[in-house]
C-alpha positions as CSV (number, residue, x, y, z in Angstrom):
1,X,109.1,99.4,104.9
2,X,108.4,102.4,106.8
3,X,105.1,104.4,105.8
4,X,104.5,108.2,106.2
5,X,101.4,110.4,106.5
6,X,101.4,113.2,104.1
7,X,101.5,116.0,106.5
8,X,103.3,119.4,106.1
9,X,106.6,120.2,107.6
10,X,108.7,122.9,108.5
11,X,111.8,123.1,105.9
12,X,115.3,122.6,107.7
13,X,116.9,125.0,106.1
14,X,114.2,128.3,106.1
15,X,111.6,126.7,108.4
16,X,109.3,127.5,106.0
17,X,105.9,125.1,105.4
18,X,106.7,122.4,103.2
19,X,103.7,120.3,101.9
20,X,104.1,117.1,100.3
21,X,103.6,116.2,96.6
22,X,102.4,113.3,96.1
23,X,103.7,111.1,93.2
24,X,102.0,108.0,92.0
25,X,104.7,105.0,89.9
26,X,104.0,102.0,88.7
27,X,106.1,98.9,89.1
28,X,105.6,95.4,88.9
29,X,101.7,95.7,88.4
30,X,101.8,97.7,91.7
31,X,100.8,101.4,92.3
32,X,103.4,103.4,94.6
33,X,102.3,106.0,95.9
34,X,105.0,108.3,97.7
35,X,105.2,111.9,99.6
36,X,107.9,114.3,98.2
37,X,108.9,116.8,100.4
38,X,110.8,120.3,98.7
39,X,111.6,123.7,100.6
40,X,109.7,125.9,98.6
41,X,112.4,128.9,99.3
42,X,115.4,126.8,97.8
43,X,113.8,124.3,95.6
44,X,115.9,121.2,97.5
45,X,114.8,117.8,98.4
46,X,113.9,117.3,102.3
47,X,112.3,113.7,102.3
48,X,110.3,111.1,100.8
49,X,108.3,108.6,102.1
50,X,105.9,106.0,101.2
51,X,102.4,105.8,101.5
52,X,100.3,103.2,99.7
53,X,100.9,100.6,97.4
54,X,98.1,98.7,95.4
55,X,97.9,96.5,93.2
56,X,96.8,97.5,90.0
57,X,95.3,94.1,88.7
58,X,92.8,93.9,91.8
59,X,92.7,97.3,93.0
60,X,93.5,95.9,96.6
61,X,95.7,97.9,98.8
62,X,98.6,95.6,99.3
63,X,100.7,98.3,101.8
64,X,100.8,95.7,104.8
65,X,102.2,92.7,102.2
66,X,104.7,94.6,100.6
């Protein structure tokens, strides 16, 4: 599992700044919490990548476990 800071990029096809969205799922009783990365001149994906995971029973960050 490979976990990202939430950091802005430059977009690869403007090189515009590009900040991350953050979007929160639940699955399993766990929290995901992922960065979404979109070029704000064309509206297309760049990247995603996670950042936490917790588990919503405890509230414990489980990130290293999972």
């Amino acid at each position: 599992m490979n976990l990202v800071r939430p950091t802005n990029i430059s977009s690869p096809m403007t090189g515009s700044l590009c900040r991350p969205k953050l979007v929160t799922t639940e699955r399993d009783h766990k929290l995901y919490t992922e960065a979404h990365w979109y070029c704000p001149d064309t509206g297309c994906f760049i990247r995603k990548g996670l950042i936490k995971v917790v588990d919503k029973r405890t509230g414990e960050d489980v990130t290293s476990v999972v």
